[in-house]
C-alpha atoms as a printed R data frame, in Angstrom:
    type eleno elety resid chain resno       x       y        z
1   ATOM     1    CA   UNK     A     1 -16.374 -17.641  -91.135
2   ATOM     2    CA   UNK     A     2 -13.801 -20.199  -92.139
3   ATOM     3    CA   UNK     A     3  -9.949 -19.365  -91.679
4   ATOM     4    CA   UNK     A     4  -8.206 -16.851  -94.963
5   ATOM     5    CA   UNK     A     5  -5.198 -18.086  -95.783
6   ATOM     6    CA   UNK     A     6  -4.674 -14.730  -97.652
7   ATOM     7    CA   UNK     A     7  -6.730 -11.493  -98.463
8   ATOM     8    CA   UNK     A     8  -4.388  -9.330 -100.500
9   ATOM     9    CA   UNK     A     9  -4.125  -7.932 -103.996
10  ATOM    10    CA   UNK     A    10  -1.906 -10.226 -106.044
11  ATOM    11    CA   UNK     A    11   1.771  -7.939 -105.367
12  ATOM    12    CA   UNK     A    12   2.338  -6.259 -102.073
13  ATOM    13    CA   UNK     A    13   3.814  -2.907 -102.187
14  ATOM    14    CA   UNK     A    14   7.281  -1.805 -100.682
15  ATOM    15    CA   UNK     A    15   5.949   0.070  -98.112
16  ATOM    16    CA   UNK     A    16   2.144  -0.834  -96.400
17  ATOM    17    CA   UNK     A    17   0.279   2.474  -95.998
18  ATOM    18    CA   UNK     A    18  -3.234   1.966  -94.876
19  ATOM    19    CA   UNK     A    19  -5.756   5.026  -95.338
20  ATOM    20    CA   UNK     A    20  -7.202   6.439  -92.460
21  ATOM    21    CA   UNK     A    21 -10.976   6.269  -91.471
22  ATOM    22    CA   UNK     A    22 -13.062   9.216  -93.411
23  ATOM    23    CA   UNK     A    23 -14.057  11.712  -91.121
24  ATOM    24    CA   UNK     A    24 -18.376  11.829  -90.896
25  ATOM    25    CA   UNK     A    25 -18.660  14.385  -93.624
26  ATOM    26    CA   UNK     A    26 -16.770  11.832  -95.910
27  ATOM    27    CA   UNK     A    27 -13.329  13.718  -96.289
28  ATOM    28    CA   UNK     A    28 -10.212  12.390  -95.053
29  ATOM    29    CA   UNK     A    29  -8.567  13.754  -91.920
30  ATOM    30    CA   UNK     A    30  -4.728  14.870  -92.497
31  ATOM    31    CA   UNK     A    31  -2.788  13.031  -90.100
32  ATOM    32    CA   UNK     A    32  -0.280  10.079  -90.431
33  ATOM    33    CA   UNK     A    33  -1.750   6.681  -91.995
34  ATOM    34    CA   UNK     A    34  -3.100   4.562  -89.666
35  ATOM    35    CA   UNK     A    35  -0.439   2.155  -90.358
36  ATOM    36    CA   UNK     A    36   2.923   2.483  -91.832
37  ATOM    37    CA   UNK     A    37   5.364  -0.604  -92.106
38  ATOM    38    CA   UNK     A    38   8.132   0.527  -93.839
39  ATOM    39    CA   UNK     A    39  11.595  -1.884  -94.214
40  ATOM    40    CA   UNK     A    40   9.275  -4.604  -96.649
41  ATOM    41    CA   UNK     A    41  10.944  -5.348  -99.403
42  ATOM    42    CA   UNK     A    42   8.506  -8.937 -100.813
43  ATOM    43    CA   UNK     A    43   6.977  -8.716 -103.392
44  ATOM    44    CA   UNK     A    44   3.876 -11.536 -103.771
45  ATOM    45    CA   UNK     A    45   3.159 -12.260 -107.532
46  ATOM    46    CA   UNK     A    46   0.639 -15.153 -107.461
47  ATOM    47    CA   UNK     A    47  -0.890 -16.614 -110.807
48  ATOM    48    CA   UNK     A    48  -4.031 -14.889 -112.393
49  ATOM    49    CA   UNK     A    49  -6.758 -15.471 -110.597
50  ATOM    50    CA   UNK     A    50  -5.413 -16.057 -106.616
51  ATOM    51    CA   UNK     A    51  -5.209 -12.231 -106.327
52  ATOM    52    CA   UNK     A    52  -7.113 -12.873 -102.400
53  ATOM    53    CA   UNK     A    53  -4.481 -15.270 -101.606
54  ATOM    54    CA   UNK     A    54  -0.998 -14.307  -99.829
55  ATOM    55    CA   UNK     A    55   2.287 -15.730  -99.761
56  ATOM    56    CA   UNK     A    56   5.325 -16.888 -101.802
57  ATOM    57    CA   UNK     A    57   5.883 -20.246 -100.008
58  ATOM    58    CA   UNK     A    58   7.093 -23.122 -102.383
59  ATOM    59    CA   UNK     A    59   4.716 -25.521 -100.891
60  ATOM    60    CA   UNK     A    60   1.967 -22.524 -100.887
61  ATOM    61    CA   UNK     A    61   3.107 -21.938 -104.967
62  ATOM    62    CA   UNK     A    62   2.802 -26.300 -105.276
63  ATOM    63    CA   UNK     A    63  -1.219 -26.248 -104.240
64  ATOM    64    CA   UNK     A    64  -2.042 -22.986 -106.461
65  ATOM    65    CA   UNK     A    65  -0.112 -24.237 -109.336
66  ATOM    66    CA   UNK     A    66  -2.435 -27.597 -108.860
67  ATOM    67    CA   UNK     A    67  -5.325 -25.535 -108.399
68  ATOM    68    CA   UNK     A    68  -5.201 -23.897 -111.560
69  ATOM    69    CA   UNK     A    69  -4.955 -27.212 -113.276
70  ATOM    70    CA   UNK     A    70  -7.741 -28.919 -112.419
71  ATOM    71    CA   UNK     A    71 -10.156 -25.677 -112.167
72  ATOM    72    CA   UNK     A    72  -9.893 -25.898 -115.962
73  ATOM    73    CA   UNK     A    73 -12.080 -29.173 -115.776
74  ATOM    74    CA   UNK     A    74 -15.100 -30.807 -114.149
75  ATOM    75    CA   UNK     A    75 -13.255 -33.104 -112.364
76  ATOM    76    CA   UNK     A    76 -14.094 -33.322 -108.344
77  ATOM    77    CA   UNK     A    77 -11.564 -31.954 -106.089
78  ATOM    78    CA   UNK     A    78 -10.739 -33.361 -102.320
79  ATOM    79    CA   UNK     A    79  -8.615 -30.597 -100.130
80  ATOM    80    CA   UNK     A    80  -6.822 -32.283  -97.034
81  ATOM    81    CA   UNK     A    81  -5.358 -30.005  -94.497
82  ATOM    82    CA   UNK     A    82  -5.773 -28.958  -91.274
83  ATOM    83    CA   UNK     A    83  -8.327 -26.683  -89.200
84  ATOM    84    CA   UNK     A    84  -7.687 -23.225  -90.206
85  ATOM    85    CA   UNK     A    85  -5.287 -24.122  -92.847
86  ATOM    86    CA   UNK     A    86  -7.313 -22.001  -95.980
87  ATOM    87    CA   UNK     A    87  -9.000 -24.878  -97.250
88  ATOM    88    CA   UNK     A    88 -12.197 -22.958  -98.093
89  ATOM    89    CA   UNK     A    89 -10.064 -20.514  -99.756
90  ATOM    90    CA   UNK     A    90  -8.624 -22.478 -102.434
91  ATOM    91    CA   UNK     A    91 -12.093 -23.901 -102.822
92  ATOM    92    CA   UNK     A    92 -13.032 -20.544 -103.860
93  ATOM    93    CA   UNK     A    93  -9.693 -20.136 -105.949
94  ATOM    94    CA   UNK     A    94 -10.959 -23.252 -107.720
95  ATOM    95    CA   UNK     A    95 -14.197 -22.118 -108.281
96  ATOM    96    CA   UNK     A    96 -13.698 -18.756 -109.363
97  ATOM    97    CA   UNK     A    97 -10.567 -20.123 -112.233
98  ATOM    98    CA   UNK     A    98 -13.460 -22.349 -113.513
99  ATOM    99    CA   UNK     A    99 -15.693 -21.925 -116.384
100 ATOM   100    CA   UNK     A   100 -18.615 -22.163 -113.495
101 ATOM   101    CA   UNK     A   101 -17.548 -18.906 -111.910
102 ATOM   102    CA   UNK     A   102 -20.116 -17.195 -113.799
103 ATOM   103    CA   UNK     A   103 -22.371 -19.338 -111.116
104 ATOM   104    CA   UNK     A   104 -22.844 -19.111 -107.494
105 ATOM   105    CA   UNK     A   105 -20.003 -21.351 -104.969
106 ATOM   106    CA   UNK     A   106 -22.848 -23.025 -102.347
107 ATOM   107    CA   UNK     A   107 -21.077 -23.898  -99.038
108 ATOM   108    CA   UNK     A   108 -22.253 -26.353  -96.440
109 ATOM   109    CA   UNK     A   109 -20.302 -27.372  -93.270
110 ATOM   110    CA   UNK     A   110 -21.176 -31.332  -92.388
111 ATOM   111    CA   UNK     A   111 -19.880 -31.100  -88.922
112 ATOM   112    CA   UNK     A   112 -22.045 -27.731  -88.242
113 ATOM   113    CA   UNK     A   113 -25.445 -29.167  -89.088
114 ATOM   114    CA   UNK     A   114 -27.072 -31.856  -86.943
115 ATOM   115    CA   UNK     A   115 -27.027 -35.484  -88.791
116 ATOM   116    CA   UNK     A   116 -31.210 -35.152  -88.791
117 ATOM   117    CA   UNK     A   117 -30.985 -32.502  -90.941
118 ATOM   118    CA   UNK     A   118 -28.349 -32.293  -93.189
119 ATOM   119    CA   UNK     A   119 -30.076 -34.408  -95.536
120 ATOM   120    CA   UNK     A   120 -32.824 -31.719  -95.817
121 ATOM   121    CA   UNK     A   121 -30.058 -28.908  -95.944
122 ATOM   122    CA   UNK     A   122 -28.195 -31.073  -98.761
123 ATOM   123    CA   UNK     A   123 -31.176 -32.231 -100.500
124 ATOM   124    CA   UNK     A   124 -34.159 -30.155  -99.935
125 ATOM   125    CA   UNK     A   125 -37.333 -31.417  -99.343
126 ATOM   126    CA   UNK     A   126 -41.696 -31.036  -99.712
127 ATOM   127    CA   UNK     A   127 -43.806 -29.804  -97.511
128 ATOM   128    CA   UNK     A   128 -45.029 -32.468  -94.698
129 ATOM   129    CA   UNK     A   129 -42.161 -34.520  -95.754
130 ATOM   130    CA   UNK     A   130 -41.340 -34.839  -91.749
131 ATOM   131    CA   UNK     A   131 -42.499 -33.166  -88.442
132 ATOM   132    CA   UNK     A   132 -41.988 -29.183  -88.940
133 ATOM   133    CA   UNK     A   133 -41.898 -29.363  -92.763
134 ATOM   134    CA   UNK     A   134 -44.686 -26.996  -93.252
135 ATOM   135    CA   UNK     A   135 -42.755 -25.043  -96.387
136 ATOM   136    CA   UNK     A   136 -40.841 -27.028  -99.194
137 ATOM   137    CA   UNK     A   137 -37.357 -26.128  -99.401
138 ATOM   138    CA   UNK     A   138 -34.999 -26.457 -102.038
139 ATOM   139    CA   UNK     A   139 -31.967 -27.897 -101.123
140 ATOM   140    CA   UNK     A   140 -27.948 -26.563 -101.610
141 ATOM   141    CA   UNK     A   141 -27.079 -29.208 -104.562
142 ATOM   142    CA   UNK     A   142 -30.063 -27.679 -106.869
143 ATOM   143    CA   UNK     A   143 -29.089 -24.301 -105.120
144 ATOM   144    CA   UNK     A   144 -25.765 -25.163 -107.077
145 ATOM   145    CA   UNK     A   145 -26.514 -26.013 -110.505
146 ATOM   146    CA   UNK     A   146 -24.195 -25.106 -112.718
147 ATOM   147    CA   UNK     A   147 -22.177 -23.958 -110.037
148 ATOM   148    CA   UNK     A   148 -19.847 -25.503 -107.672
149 ATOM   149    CA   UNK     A   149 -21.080 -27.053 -104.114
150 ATOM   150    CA   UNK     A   150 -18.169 -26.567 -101.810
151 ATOM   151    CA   UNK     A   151 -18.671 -29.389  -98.738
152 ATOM   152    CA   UNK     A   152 -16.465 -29.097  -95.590
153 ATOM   153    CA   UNK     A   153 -15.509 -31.332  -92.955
154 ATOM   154    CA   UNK     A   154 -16.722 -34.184  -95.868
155 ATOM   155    CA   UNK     A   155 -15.496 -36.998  -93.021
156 ATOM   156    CA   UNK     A   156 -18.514 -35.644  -90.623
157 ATOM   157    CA   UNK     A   157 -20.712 -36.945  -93.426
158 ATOM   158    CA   UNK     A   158 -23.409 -39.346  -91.937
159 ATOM   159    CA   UNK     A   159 -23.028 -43.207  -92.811
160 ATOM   160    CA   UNK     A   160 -26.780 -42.993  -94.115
161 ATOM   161    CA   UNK     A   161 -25.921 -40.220  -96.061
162 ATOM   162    CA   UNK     A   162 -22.892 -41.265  -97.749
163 ATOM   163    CA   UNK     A   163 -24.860 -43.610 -100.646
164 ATOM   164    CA   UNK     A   164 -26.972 -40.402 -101.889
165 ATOM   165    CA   UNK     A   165 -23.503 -38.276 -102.140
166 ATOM   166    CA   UNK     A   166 -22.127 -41.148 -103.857
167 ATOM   167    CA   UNK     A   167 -25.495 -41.532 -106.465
168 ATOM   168    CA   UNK     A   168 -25.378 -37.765 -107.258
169 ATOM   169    CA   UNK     A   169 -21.678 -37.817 -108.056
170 ATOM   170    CA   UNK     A   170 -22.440 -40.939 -110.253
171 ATOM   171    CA   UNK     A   171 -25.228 -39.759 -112.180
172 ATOM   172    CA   UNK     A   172 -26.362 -35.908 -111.224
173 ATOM   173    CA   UNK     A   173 -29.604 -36.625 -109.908
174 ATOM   174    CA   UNK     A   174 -31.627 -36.750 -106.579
175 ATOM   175    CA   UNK     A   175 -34.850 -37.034 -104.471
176 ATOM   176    CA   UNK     A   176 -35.905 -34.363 -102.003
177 ATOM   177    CA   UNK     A   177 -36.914 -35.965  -98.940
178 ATOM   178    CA   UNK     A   178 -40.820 -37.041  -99.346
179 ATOM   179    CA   UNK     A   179 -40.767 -36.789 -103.032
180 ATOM   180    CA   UNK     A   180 -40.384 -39.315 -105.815
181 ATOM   181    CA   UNK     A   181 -39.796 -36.958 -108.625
182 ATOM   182    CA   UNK     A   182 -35.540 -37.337 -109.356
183 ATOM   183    CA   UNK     A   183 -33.922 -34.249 -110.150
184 ATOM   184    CA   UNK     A   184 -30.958 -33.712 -112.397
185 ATOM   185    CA   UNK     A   185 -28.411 -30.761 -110.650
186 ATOM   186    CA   UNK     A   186 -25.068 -30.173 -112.619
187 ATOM   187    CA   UNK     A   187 -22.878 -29.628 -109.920
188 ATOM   188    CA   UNK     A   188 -19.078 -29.446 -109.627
189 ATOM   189    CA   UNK     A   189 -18.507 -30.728 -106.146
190 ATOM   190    CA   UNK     A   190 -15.428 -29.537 -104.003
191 ATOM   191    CA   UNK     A   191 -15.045 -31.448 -100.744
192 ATOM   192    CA   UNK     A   192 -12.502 -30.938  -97.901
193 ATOM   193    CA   UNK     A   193 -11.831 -32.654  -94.392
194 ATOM   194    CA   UNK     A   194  -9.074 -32.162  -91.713
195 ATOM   195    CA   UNK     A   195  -9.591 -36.508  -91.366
196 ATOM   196    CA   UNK     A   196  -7.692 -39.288  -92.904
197 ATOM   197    CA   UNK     A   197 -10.098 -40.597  -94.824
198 ATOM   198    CA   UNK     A   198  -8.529 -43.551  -96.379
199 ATOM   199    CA   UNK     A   199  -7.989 -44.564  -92.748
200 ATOM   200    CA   UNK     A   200 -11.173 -44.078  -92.088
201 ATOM   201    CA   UNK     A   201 -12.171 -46.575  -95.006
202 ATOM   202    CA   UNK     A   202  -9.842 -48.844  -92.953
203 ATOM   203    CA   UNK     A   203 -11.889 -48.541  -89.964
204 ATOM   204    CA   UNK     A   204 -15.318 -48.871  -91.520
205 ATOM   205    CA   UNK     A   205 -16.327 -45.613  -90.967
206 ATOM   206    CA   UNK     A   206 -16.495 -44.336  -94.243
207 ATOM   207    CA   UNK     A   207 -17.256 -46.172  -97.186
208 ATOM   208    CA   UNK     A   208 -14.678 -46.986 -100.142
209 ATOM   209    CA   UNK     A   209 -16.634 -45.885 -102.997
210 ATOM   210    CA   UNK     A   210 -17.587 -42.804 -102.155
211 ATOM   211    CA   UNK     A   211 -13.545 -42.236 -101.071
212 ATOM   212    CA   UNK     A   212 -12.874 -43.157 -104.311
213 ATOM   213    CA   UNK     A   213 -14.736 -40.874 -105.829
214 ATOM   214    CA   UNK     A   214 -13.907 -38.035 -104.208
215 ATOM   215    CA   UNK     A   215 -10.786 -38.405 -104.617
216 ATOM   216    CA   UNK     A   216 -10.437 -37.992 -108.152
217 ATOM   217    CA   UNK     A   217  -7.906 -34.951 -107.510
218 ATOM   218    CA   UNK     A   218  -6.408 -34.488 -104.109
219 ATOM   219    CA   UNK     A   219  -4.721 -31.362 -103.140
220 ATOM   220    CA   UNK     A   220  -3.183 -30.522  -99.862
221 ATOM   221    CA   UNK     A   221  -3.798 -27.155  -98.093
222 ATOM   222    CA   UNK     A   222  -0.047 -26.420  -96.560
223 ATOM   223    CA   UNK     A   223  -0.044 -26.171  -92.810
224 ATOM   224    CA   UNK     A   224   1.324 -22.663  -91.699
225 ATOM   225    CA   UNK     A   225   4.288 -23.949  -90.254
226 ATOM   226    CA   UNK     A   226   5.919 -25.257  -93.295
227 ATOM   227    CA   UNK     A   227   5.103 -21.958  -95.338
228 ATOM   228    CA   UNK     A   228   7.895 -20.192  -93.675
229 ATOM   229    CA   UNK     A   229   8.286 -16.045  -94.412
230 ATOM   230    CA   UNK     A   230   4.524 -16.052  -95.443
231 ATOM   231    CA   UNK     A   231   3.640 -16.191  -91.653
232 ATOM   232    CA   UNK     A   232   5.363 -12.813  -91.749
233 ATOM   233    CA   UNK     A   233   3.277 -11.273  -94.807
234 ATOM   234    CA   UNK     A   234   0.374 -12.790  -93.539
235 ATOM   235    CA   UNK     A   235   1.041 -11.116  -90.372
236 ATOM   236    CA   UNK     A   236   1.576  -7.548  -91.826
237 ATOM   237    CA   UNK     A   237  -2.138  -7.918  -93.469
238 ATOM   238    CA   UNK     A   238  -3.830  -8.962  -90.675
239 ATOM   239    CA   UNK     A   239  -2.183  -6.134  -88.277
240 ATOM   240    CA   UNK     A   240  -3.073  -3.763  -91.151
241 ATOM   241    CA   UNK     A   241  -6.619  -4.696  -91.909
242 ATOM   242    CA   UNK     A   242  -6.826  -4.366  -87.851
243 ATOM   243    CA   UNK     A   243  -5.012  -1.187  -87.458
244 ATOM   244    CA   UNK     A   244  -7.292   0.485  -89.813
245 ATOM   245    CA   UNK     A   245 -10.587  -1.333  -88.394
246 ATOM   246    CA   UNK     A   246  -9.505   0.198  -84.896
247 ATOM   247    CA   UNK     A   247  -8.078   3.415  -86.218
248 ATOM   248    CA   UNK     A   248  -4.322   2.838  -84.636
249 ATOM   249    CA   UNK     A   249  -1.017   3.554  -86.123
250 ATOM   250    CA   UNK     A   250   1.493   0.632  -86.385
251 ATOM   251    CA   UNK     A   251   4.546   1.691  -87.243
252 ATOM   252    CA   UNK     A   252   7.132  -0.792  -85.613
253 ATOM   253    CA   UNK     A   253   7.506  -4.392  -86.565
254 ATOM   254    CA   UNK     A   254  10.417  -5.879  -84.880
255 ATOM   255    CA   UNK     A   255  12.954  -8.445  -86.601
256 ATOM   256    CA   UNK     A   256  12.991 -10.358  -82.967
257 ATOM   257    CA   UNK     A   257   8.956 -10.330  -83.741
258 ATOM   258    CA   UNK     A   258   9.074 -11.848  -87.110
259 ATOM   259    CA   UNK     A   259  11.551 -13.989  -85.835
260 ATOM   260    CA   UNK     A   260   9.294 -15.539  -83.271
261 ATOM   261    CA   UNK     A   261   6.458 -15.999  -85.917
262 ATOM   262    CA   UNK     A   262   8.135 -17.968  -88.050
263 ATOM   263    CA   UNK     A   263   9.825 -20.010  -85.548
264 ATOM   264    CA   UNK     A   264   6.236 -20.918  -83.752
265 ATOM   265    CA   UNK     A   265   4.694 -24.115  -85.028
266 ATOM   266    CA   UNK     A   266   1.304 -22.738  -85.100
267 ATOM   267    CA   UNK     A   267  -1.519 -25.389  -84.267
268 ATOM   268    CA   UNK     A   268  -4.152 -23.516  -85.401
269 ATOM   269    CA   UNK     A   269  -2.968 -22.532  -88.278
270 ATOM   270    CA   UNK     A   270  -3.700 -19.007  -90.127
271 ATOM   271    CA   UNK     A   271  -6.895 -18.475  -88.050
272 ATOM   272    CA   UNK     A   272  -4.407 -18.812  -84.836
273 ATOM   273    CA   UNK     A   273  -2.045 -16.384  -86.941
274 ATOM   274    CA   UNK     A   274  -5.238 -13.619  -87.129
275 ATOM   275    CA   UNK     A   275  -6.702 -14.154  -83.265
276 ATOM   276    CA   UNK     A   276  -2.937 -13.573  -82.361
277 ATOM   277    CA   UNK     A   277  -2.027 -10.169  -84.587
278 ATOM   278    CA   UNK     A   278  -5.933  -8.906  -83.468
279 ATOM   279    CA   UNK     A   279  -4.856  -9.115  -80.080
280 ATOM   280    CA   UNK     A   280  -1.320  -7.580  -80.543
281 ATOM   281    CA   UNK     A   281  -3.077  -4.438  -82.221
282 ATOM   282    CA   UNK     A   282  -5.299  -3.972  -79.672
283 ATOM   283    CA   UNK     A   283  -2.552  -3.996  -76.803
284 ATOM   284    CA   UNK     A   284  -0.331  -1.554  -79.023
285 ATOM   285    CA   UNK     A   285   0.093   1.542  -77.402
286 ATOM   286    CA   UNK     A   286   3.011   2.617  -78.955
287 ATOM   287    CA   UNK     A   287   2.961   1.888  -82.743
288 ATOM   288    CA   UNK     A   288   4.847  -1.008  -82.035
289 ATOM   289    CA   UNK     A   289   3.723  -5.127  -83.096
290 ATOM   290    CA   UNK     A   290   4.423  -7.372  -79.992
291 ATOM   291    CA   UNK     A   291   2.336 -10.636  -80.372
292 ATOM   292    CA   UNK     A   292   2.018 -12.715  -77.487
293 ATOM   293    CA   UNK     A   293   2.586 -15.966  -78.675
294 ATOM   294    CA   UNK     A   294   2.053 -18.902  -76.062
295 ATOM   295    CA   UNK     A   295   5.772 -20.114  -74.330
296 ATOM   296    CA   UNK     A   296   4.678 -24.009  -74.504
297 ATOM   297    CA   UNK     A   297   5.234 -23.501  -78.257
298 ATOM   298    CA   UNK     A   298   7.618 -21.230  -78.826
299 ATOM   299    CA   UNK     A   299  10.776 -22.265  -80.998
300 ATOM   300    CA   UNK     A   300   9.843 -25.863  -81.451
301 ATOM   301    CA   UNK     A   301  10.601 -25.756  -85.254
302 ATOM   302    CA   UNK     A   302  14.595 -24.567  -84.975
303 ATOM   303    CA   UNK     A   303  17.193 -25.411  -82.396
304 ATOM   304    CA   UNK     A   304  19.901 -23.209  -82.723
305 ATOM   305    CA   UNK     A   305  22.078 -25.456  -80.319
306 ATOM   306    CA   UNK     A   306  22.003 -28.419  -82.348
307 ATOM   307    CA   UNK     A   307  24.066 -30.081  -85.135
308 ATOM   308    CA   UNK     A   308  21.612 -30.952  -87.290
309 ATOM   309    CA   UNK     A   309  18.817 -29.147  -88.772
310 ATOM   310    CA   UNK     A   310  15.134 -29.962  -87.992
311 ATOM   311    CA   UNK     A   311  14.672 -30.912  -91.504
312 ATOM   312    CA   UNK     A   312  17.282 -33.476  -90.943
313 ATOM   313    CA   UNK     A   313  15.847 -34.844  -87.319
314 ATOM   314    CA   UNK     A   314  12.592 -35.013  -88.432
315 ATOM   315    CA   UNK     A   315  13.492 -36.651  -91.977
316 ATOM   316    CA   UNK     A   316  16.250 -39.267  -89.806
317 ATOM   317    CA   UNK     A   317  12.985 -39.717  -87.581
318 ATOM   318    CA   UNK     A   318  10.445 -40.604  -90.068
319 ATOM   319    CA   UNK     A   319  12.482 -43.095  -91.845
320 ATOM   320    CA   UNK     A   320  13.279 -44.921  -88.475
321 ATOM   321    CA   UNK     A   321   8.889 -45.111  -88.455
322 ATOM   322    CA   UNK     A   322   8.804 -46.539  -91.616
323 ATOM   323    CA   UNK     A   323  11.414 -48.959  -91.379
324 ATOM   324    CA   UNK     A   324   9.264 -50.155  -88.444
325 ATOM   325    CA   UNK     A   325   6.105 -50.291  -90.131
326 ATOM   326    CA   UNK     A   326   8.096 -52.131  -93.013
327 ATOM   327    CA   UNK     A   327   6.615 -48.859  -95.569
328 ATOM   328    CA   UNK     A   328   2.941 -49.073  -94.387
329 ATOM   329    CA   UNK     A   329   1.576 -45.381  -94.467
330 ATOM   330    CA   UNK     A   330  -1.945 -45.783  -93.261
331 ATOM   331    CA   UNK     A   331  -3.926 -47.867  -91.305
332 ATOM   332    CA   UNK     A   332  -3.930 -48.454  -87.075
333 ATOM   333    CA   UNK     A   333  -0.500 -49.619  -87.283
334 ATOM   334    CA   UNK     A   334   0.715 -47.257  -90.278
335 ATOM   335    CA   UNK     A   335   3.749 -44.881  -89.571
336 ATOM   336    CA   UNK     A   336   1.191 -42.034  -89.789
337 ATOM   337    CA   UNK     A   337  -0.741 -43.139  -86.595
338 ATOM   338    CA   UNK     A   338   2.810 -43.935  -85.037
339 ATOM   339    CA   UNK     A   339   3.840 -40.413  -85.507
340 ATOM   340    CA   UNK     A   340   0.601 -38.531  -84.787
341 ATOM   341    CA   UNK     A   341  -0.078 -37.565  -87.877
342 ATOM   342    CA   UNK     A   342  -2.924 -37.728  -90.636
343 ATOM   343    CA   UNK     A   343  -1.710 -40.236  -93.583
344 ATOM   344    CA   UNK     A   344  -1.865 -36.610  -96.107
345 ATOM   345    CA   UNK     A   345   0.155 -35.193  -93.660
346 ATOM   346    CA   UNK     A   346   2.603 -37.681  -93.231
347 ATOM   347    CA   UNK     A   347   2.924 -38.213  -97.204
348 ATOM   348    CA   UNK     A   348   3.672 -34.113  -98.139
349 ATOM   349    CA   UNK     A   349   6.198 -34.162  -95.602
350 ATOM   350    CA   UNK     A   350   7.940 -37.423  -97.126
351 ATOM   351    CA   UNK     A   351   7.774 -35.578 -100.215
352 ATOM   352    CA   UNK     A   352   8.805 -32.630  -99.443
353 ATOM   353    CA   UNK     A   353  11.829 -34.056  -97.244
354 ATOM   354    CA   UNK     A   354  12.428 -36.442 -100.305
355 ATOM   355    CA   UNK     A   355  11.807 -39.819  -99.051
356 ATOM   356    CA   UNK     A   356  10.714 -42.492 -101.103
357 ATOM   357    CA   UNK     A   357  10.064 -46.209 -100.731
358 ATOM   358    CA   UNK     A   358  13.601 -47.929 -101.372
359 ATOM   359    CA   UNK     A   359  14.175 -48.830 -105.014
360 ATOM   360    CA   UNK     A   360  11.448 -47.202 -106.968
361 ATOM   361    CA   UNK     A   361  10.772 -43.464 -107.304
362 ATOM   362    CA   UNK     A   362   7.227 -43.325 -107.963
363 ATOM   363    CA   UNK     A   363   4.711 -40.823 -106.339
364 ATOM   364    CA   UNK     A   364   3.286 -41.534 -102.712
């Protein structure tokens, strides 16, 4: 199951009450509610239609708001982002805006099927086609006709595989493996990938025109560390939904505790977020939320004791990059690889600390 950025009715109340587990004979025993965090005063009001997604985040509000746009058309979408950023969320937010929602959403993982198969999975194919083929299958793209087909980790994509994606984007049609007949599948694709994939074009390991076409409509899944307070209402769901699973009461959730949350950078994102509040609720013995969240990290997106903001270091620091790469983004030599980061990365923080190439405004 792929990280959830957000599972939460579209406006969060002023006080979280969570109803206790029905008793066998289906009534409700009278005691407290399992959990009870008082002192919240957000309230999350997301467009129509994101009512599974929290958090109130400009650069949360940015990818929504381009979202909706483009779910209105047929147009194929490429998510960037990083591992357990939400991506397959906003894939579903996509599909489910879309005049297709009517349709099933078929999902298929490229790094979590071995390369001799996914062809089979992606394409189907007849009986005897290869050794074990003793049914014919039907594969996910005519699984998703008239629907969406939602691929993951689109980088993991086999080179031999890459020209069929790129025909059936072209012209809607395909061949199941040991089969001439073509088929015609109307399928809106959705792709996603944690990789830079315009670096890998650079390197030869993925091929241009497929690139191209995927990335008709890029949108960038916000890492949890720049999303700020919505680690904190993200957080309140998750010890919620595990409070009630585990039938505890949570009733204390510390300032110092929300604190720490938002000042941890988060690696793994909003799945990291949920592994971490799970734990937290089941060491609670006293109604009180105290995540553990690992020391190596801790703090490394404020510094109290220094002059300058982080936003300030880190935007002083990325032009000093780019004046060394003389502007050059992506490739080997690109500021993004000097910095450690993917080229999407590198380009939504530019934005978002507002740096642009010298003498022209125009978009990254």
């Amino acid at each position: 199951m792929s990280a959830v950025s957000a599972v939460r009715p579209a406006s969060v109340p002023s006080s979280w009450m969570a109803t206790p587990p029905a008793s066998r004979s289906g009534s409700t025993p009278e005691e407290a509610p399992v959990l009870t965090l008082r002192d919240v005063s957000d309230e999350v009001r997301l467009p129509r239609g994101f009512d599974g997604i929290i958090g109130n985040s400009p650069p949360l509000r940015n990818t929504l708001k381009q979202a909706e746009l483009v779910a209105r058309t047929d147009s194929t979408v490429l998510i960037h982002g990083e591992t357990g950023a939400g991506k397959e969320v906003i894939a579903d937010a996509i599909h489910n805006l879309s005049a297709r929602h009517h349709h099933s959403i078929i999902k298929v993982n490229c790094a979590a099927i071995p390369a001799g198969l996914l062809e089979s999975e992606l394409f189907g194919h007849e009986r005897g086609a290869f050794t074990g083929a003793v049914n014919p299958r039907v594969g996910r793209f005519q699984l998703a006709d008239k629907g969406t087909l939602f691929l993951d980790e689109i980088g993991d994509l086999p080179p031999e595989l890459q020209p069929k994606l790129l025909r059936i984007l072209q012209d809607q049609e395909f061949e199941r493996l040991g089969s001439s007949r073509t088929v015609k599948a109307d399928v809106r694709l959705i792709a996603a990938t944690h990789c830079d994939l315009a670096q890998m074009v650079d390197e030869g390991r993925f091929r241009s025109d497929l690139y191209y076409r995927l990335n008709v409509f890029p949108i960038t899944a916000p890492a949890l560390r720049e999303r700020g307070e919505d680690v904190v209402l993200l957080a309140r769901h998750f010890a919620e939904k595990y409070a009630r699973r585990m039938g505890k009461r949570i009733d204390d959730f510390p300032p110092e505790v929300r604190r720490a949350l938002v000042n941890y950078d988060w690696p793994g994102n909003v799945r990291e977020l949920q592994n971490v509040i799970e734990r937290a609720v089941i060491m609670s013995q006293d109604g009180a939320l105290r995540p553990q969240i690992p020391e190596s990290q801790r703090g490394v997106r404020r510094s109290s004791g220094s002059s300058r903001t982080l936003e300030e270091v880190e935007r002083r620091h990325i032009l000093d990059v780019l004046g060394e790469t003389n502007w050059v983004i992506g490739g080997r030599h690109g500021a993004a690889a000097l910095l450690g980061l993917n080229r999407t990365t590198l380009t939504f923080r530019m934005r978002k600390l507002g740096i642009f190439r010298p003498n022209t405004m125009s978009t990254l």
